[in-house]
C-alpha positions in Angstrom: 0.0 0.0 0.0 1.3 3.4 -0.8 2.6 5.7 1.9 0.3 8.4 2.9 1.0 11.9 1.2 2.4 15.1 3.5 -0.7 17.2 3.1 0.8 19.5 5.4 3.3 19.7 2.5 0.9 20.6 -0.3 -0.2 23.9 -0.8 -3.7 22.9 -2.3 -4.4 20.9 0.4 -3.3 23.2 2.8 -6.4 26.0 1.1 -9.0 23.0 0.5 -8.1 20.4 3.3 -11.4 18.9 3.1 -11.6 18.8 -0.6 -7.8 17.6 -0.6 -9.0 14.6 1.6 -12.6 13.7 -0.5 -10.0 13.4 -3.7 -7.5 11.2 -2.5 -10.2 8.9 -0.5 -11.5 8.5 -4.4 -8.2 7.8 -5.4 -7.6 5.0 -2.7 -11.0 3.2 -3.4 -9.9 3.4 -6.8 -6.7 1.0 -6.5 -9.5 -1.4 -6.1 -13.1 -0.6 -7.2 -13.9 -4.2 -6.2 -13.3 -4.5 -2.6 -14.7 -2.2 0.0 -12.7 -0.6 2.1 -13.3 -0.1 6.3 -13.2 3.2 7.8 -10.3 2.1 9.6 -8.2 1.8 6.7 -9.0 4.6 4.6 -8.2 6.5 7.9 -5.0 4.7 7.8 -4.2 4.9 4.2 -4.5 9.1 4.7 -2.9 9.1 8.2 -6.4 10.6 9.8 -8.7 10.4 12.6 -11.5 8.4 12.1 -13.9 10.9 12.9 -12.8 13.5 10.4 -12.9 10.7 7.1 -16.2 9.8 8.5 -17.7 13.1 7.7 -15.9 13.4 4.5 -17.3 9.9 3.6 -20.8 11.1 4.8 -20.6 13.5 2.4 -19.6 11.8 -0.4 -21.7 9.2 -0.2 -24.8 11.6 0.2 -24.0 12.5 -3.3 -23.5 9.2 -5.0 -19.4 9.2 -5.5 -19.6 6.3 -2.6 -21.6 3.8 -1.6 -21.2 1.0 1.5 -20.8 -2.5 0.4 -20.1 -5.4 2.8 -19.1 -3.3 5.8 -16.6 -1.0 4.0 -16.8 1.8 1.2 -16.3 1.9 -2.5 -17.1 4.4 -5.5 -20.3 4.8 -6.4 -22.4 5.4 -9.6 -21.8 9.2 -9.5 -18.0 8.6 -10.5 -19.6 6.3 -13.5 -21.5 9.8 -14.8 -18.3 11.3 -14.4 -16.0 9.5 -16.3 -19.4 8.7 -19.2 -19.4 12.1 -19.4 -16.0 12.6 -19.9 -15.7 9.7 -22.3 -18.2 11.7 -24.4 -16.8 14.8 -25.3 -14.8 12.5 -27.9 -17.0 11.9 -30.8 -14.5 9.8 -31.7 -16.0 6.8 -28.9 -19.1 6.5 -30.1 -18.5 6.1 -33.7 -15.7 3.8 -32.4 -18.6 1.2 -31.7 -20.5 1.2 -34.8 -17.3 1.0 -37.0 -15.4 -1.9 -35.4 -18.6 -4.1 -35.0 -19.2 -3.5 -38.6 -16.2 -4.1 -40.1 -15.3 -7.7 -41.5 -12.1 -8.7 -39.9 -12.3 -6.8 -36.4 -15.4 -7.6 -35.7 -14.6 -11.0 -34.5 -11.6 -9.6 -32.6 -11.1 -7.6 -29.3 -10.7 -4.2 -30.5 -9.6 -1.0 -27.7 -9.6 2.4 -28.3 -6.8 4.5 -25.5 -5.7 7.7 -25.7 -2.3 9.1 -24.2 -2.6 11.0 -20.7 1.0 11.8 -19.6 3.0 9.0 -19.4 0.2 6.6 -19.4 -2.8 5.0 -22.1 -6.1 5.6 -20.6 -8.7 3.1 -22.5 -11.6 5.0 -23.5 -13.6 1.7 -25.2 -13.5 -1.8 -25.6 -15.4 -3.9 -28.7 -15.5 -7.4 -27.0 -14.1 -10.3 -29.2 -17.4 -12.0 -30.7 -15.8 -15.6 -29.6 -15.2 -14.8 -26.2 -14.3 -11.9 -23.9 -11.1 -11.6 -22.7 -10.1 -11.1 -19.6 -6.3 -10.8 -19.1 -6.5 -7.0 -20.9 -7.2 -3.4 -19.7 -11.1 -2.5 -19.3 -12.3 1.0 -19.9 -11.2 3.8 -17.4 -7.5 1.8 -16.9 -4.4 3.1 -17.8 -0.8 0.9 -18.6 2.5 2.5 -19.3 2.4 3.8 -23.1 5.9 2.7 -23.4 4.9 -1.2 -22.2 1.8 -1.7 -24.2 1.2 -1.8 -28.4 -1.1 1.0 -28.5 1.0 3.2 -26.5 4.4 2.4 -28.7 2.1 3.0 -32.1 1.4 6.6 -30.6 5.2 7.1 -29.3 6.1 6.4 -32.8 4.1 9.5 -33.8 6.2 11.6 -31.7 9.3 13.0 -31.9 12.2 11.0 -29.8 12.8 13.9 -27.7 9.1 14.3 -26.7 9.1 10.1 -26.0 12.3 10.6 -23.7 10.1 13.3 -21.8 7.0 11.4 -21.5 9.4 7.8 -20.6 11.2 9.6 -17.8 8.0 10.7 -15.7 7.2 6.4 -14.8 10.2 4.9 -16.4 10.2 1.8 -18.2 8.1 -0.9 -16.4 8.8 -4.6 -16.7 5.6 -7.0 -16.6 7.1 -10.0 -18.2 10.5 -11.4 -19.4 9.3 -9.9 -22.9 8.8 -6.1 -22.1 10.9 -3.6 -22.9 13.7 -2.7 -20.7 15.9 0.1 -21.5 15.4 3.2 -24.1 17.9 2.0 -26.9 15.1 -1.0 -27.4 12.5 1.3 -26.6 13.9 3.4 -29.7 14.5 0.4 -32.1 11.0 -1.2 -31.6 10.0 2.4 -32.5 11.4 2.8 -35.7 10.5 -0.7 -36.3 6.4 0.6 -35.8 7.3 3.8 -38.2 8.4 0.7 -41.0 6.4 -1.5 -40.5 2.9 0.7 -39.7 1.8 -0.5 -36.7 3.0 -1.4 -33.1 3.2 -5.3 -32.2 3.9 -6.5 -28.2 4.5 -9.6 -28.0 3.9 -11.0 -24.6 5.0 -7.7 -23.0 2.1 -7.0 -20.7 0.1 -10.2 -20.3 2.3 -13.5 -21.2 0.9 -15.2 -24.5 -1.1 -12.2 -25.2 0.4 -10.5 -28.7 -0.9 -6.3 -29.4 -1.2 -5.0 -32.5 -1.9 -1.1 -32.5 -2.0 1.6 -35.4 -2.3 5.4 -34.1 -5.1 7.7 -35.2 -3.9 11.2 -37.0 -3.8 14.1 -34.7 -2.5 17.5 -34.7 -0.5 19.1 -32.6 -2.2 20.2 -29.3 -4.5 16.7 -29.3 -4.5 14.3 -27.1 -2.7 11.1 -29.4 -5.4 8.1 -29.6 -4.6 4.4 -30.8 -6.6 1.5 -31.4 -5.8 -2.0 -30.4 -6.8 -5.5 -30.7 -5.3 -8.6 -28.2 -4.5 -12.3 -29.4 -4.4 -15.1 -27.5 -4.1 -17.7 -29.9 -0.5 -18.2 -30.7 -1.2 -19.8 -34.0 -3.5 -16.9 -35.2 -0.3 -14.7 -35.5 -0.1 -16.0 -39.1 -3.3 -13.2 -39.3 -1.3 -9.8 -37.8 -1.3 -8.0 -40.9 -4.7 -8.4 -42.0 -6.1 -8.0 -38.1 -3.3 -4.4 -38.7 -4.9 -3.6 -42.3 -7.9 -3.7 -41.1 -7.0 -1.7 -37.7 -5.8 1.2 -40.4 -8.7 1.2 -42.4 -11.2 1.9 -39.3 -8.6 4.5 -37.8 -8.8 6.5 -41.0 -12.7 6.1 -40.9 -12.2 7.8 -37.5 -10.4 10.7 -38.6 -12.8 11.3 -41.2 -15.3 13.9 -39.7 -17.3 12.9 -42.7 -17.8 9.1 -41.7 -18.1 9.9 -38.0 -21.2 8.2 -36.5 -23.9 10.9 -36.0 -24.7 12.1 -32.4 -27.9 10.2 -30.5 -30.7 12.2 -30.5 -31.6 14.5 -27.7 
């Protein structure tokens, strides 16, 4: 478990200490939105009394961003509105959807859509596989290290090496298998091999016997960089990686078409 924060030592929590508090108790139940947490430990976790998270989680839970669950505390529906609503502002989502689930070869695969926030790929959407779901991949509103994953390597690629070194050195490289990357002279190889080849490919470098293939989306500069994704389980379906990538580059320039974009849902 991480070691409490100095709040003491943070001037916005020194203005808002009550606010400071709501935000990281949200964060904490958020290292695990499936197991509820006591009082006791989320007093623990922030190095508080009791008595002063319990009014914070009053509060909170009063307006749906918690909720009690088997004698302990975890987020609540109001944080699902939040981050819908965020997902929303990119049209990008919904049309995301309609696209993968009608096209030919990605509609039988599992196909994400992430987009780069700091050093990290948030996922944004997930098409589930039509043969089965599966499990050992990021869900919607989880983030991996863009530098460990295919989707975040096919946006890297994008960027100039300068701008990668930047956005490497704020996590560092992560190792999640004997197959990840390790060091920034592979990093930059296994880049210029996505600018050749046209798409990213991880083999194993995440989840073991899981193989990402990625293409990035076009975007100007001042955009958030988005990629798109599909996970194979099946060792002998590798044979299939350039037509699963063909077809990944077809639907990403659909999405950067304003002119096939889904329309909105009616009001």
């Amino acid at each position: 478990m991480p070691a409490p924060r100095d709040e003491a030592a943070t001037p916005n929590a020194r203005l808002a200490p009550a606010a400071s508090r709501a935000l990281r108790i949200l964060e904490f139940l958020a290292l695990a939105p499936q197991t509820p947490h006591t009082l006791t430990a989320i007093a623990q976790h922030l190095d508080a009394a009791k008595s002063s998270i319990l009014n914070i989680c009053t509060v909170l839970e009063d307006a749906g961003f918690i909720e009690r669950r088997h004698g302990g505390y975890a987020l609540g529906r109001k944080v699902l509105e939040l981050g819908g609503a965020y997902i929303r502002r990119f049209d990008v989502v919904r049309s995301f959807y309609h696209l993968a689930e009608d096209d030919e070869v990605l509609h039988d695969e599992l196909v994400q859509l992430s987009m780069l926030y700091g050093s990290e790929m948030v996922y944004l959407a997930r098409k589930e596989a039509a043969r089965a779901s599966l499990r050992l991949t990021a869900g919607i509103g989880e983030a991996l290290p863009a530098a460990s994953t295919a989707v975040g390597r096919a946006v890297l690629a994008t960027l100039p090496w300068t701008e990668v070194e930047h956005i490497v050195s704020a996590a560092g490289l992560q190792a999640f298998t004997a197959h990840s990357i390790r060091d920034m002279d592979e990093l930059r190889r296994d880049l210029e091999a996505v600018r050749e080849r046209g798409y990213s490919l991880d083999r194993g470098g995440v989840f073991p016997n899981v193989t990402g293939v990625a293409v990035a989306l076009p975007h100007t500069p001042g955009e958030r960089p988005i990629a798109l994704g599909t996970s194979i389980v099946d060792p002998e379906r590798n044979a299939g990686i350039d037509r699963i990538a063909t077809a990944l580059q077809g639907l990403a320039s659909k999405l950067s078409n304003p002119l096939v974009q889904f329309p909105s849902e009616p009001a």
